[in-house]
C-alpha positions as CSV (number, residue, x, y, z in Angstrom):
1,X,-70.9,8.8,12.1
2,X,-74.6,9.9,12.3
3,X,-76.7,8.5,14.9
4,X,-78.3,10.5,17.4
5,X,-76.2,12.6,19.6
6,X,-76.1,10.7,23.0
7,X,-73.8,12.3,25.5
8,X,-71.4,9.4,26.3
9,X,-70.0,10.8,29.0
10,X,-73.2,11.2,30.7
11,X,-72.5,11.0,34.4
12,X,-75.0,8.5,36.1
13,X,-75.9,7.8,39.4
14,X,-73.7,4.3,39.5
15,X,-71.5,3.7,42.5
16,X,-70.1,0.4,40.9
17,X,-68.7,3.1,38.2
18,X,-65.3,3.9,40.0
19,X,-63.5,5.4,36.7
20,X,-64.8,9.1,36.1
21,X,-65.4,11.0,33.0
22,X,-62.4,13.0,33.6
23,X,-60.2,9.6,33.5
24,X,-62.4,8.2,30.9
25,X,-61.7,11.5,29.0
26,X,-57.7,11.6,29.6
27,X,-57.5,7.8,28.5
28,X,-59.2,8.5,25.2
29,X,-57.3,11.3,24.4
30,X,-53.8,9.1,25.7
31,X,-55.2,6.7,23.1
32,X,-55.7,8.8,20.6
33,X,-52.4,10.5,20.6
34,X,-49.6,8.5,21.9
35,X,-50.8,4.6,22.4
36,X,-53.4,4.0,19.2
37,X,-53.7,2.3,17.4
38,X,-56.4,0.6,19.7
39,X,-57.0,-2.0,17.3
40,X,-53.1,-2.9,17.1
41,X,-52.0,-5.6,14.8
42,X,-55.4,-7.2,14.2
43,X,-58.1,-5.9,11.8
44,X,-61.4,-3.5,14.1
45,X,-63.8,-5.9,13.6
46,X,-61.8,-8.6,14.7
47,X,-60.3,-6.8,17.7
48,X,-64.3,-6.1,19.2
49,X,-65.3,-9.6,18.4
50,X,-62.8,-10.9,20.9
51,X,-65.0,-8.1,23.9
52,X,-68.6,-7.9,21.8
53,X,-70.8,-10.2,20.0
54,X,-71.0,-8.4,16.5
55,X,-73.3,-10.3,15.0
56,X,-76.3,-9.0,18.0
57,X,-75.3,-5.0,18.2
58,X,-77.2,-3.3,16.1
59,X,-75.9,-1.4,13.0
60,X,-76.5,2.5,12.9
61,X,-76.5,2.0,9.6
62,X,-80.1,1.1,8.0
63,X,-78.4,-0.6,5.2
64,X,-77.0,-3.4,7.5
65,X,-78.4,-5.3,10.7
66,X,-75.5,-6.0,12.7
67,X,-72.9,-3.7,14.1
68,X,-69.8,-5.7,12.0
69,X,-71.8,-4.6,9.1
70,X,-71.6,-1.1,9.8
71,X,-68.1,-1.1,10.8
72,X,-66.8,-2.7,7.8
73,X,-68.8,-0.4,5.5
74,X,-67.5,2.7,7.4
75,X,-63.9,1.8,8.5
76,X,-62.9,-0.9,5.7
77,X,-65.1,0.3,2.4
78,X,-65.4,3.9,2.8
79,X,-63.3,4.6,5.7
80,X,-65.3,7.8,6.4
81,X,-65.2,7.2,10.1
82,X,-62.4,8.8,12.6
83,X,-60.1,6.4,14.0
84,X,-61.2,6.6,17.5
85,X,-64.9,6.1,16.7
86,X,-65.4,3.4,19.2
87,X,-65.1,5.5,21.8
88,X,-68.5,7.9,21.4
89,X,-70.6,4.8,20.0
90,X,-72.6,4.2,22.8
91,X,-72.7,0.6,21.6
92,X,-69.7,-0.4,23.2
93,X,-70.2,1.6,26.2
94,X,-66.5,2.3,27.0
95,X,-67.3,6.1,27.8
96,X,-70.3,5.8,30.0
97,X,-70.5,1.5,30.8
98,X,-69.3,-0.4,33.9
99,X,-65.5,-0.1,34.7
100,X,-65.0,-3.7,33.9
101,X,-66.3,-3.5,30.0
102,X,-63.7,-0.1,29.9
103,X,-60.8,-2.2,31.5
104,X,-61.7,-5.1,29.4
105,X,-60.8,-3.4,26.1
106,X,-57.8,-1.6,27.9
107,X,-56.4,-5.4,28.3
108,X,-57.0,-6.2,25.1
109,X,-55.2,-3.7,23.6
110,X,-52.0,-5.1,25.4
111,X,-52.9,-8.3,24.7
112,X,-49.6,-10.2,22.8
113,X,-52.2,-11.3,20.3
114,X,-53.0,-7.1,19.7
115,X,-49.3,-6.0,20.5
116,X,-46.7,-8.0,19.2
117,X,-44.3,-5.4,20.9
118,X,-43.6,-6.6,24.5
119,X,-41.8,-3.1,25.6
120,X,-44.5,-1.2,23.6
121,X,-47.3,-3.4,25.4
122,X,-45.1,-2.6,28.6
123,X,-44.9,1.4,27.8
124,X,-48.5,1.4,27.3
125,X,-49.3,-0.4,30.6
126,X,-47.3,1.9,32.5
127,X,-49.1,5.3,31.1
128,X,-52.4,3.7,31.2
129,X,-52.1,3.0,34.9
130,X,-50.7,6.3,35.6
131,X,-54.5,7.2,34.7
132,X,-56.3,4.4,36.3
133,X,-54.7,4.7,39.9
134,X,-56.1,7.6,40.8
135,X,-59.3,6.0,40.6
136,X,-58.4,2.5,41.9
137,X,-57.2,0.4,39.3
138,X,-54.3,-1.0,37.5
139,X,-53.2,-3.5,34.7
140,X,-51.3,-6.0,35.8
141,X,-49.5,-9.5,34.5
142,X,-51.7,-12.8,35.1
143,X,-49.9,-14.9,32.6
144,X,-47.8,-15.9,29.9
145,X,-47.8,-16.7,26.2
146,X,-45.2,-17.3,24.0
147,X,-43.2,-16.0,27.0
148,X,-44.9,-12.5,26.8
149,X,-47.1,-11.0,29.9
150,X,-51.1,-11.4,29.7
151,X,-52.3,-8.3,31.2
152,X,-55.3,-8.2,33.1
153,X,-57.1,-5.1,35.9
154,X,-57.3,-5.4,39.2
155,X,-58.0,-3.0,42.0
156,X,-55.0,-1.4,43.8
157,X,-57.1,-0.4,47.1
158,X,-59.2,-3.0,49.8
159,X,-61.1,-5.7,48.3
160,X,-61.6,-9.1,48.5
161,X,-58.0,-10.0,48.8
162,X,-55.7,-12.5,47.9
163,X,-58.7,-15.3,47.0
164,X,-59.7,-12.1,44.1
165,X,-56.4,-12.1,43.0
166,X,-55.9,-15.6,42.3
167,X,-59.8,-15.4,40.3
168,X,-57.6,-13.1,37.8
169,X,-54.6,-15.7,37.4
170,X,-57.5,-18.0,36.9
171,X,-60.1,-16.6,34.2
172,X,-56.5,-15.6,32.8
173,X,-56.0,-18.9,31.5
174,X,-59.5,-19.6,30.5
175,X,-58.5,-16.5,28.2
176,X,-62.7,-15.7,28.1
177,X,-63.6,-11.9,28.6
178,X,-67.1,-12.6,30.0
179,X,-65.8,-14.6,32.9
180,X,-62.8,-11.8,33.5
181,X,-65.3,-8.9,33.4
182,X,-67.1,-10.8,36.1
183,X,-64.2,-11.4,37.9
184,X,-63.5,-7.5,37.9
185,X,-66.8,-6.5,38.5
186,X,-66.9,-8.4,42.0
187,X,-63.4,-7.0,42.8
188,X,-64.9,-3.3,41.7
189,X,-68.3,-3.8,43.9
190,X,-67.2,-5.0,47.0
191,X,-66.9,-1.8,49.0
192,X,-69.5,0.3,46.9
193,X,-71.8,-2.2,46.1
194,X,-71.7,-5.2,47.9
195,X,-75.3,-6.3,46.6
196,X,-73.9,-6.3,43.0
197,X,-70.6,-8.0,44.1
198,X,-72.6,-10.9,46.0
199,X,-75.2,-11.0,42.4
200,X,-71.9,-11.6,40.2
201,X,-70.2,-13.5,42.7
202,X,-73.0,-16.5,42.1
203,X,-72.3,-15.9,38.4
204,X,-69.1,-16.4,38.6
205,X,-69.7,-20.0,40.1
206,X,-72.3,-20.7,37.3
207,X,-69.8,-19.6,34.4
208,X,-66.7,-21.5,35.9
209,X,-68.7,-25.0,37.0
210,X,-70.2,-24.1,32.9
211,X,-67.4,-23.6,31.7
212,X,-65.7,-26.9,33.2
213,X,-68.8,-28.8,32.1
214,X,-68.9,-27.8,28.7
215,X,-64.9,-28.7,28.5
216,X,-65.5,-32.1,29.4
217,X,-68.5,-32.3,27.4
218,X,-70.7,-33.3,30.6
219,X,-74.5,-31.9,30.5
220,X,-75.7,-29.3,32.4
221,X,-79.5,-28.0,31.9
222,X,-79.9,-24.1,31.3
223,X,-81.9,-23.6,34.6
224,X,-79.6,-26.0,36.7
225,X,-78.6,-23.3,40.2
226,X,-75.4,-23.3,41.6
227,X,-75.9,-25.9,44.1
228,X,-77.0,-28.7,41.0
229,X,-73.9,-27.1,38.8
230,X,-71.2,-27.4,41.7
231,X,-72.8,-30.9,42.4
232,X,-72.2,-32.1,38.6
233,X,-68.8,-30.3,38.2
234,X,-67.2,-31.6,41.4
235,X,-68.7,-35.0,40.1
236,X,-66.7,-34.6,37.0
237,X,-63.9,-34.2,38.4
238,X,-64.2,-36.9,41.3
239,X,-64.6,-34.2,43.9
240,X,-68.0,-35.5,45.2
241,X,-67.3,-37.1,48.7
242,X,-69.0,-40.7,47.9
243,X,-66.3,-40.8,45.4
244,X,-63.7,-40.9,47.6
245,X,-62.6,-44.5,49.3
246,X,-63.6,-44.2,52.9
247,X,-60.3,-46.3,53.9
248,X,-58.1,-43.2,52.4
249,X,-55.9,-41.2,54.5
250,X,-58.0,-38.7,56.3
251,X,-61.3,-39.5,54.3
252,X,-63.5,-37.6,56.8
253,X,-61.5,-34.4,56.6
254,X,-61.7,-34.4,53.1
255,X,-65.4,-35.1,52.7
256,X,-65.8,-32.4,55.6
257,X,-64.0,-29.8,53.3
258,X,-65.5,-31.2,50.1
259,X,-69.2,-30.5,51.8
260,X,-68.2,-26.9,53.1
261,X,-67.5,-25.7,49.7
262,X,-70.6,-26.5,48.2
263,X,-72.1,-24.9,51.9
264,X,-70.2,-22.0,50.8
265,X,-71.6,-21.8,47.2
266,X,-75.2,-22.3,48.6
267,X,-74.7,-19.6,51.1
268,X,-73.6,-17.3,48.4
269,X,-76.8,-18.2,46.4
270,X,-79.2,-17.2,49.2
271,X,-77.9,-14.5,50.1
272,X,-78.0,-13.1,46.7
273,X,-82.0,-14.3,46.4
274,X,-82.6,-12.0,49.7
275,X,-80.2,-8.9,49.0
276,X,-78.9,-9.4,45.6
277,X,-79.6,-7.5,42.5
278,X,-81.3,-10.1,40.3
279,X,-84.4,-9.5,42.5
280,X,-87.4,-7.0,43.3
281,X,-87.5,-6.0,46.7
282,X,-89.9,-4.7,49.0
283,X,-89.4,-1.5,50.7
284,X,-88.6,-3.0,54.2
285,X,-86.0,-5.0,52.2
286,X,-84.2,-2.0,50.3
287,X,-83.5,-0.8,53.3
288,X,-81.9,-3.5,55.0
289,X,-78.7,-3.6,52.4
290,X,-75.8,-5.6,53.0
291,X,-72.2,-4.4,53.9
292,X,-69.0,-4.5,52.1
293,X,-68.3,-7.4,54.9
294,X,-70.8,-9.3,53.5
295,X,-69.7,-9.2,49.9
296,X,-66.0,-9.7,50.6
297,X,-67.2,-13.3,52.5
298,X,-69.2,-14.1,49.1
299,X,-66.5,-12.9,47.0
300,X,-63.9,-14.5,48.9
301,X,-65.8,-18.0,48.6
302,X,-66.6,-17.9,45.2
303,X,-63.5,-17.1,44.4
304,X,-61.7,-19.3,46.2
305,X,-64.1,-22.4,44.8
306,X,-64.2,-20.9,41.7
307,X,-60.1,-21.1,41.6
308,X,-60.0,-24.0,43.6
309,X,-62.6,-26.4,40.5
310,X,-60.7,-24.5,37.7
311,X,-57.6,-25.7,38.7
312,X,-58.2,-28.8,39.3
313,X,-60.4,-29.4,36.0
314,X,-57.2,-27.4,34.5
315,X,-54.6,-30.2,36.2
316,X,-56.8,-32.9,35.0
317,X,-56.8,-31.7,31.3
């Protein structure tokens, strides 16, 4: 490939990033040698489409304008690229990225959609987590299909506990990579960046109440904030406490815990808008940061609300 040389390795100053070069390095070469090919039983281009958008990378090739251009001219045409390409083009950031977008194509690759064979899928697992434990995290199984594991990362350290754990079982199903890398991201940021974990933990919230929304093919408006989106998603689903008959068994309980969760949602938002990372701050307020405490309460909520509408909008299906 010719592009200009960019280290991809390049060690930044990114606390979030908890997988080093040397274990980016040793799962590369792993790849390369014993559990390639990365792309399995489905075509590259393909393969990246279910992690990247194709059609808005840029190609590195002037005669094309996307990067699914490129990579069929270079590794379907001519084949005059290496098979392990993808891991130097800066493009898709697995050598130098976030953990979650590295983790995210590691999951893919033992995907039963990529690898058809379970104990293969299974062998590859366990020699990819040899590599990732040292630096905190693992694959592990989240689902089924066809009776074969769905693989997806989680930390194997402190985090935000059990409510993080049923997030993964959760975006599992939904079976869409933004929301995982999210979902990982949060788990990854808790302890090392709580302002970033509490910034994606409000995401989170606006992709799953989205998410439901678009499902049931209820409006939503591009700028609604979390406290409008949980409103028309638990309204969907017949969550909102009006709707529920004030002769039921234990109405007031209900509406109590019903108006918590959207307390909890709201409190997340806030507390991103003073510490978060989708904000400028002044100088007084860089220096008041937030603890991993902190982020494992805004974690922990919007995961467990997060879990809590999914699976009910998933029950109601």
């Amino acid at each position: 490939m010719e592009q200009p040389y960019e280290d991809p390795f390049n060690e930044r100053s990114d606390q979030a990033r908890r997988i080093t070069a040397v274990t980016r390095r040793d799962i590369f070469d792993y790849v390369r040698t014993e559990g390639g090919p990365w792309w399995g039983r489905m075509e590259e281009a393909a393969f990246l489409a279910r992690l990247y958008d194709l059609e808005l990378l840029p190609s590195t090739d002037s005669r094309y304008t996307t990067a699914r251009g490129d990579i069929i001219q270079h590794r379907v045409n001519n084949y005059d690229w290496d098979d392990d390409w993808v891991f130097d083009d800066s493009r898709f950031r697995l050598a130098s990225g976030p953990d979650e977008v590295l983790l995210g194509f590691l999951a893919q690759m033992v995907h039963p959609v990529v690898q058809s064979d379970t104990e293969r899928a299974a062998k590859i697992v366990s020699d990819l987590n040899s590599l990732l434990m040292p630096d905190g995290w693992m694959l592990r199984p989240h689902k089924q299909m066809s009776g074969r594991p769905v693989y997806a990362p989680t930390r194997t350290g402190s985090g935000a506990g059990v409510a993080i754990s049923f997030a993964h079982e959760a975006v599992a199903r939904i079976d869409t990579e933004y929301i995982s890398q999210q979902v990982t991201r949060m788990e990854g940021a808790v302890d090392t960046e709580p302002e970033l974990a509490i910034g994606t933990a409000k995401e989170f919230i606006e992709s799953i109440c989205k998410t439901i929304l678009d499902e049931r093919q209820e409006p939503h408006g591009k700028n609604d904030d979390v406290p409008t989106l949980v409103r028309k998603t638990t309204k969907v689903l017949q969550l909102m406490p009006d709707d529920i008959d004030s002769t039921a068994r234990a109405a007031d309980t209900i509406k109590r815990m019903l108006m918590n969760l959207a307390t909890l949602v709201q409190g997340s938002a806030e507390l991103r808008n003073a510490y978060g990372t989708g904000h400028g701050k002044s100088k007084m307020q860089a220096q008041q940061r937030l603890t991993p405490r902190h982020a494992r309460l805004a974690v922990g909520s919007a995961a467990t609300l997060g879990v809590f509408l999914y699976e009910t909008h998933d029950a109601r299906s």
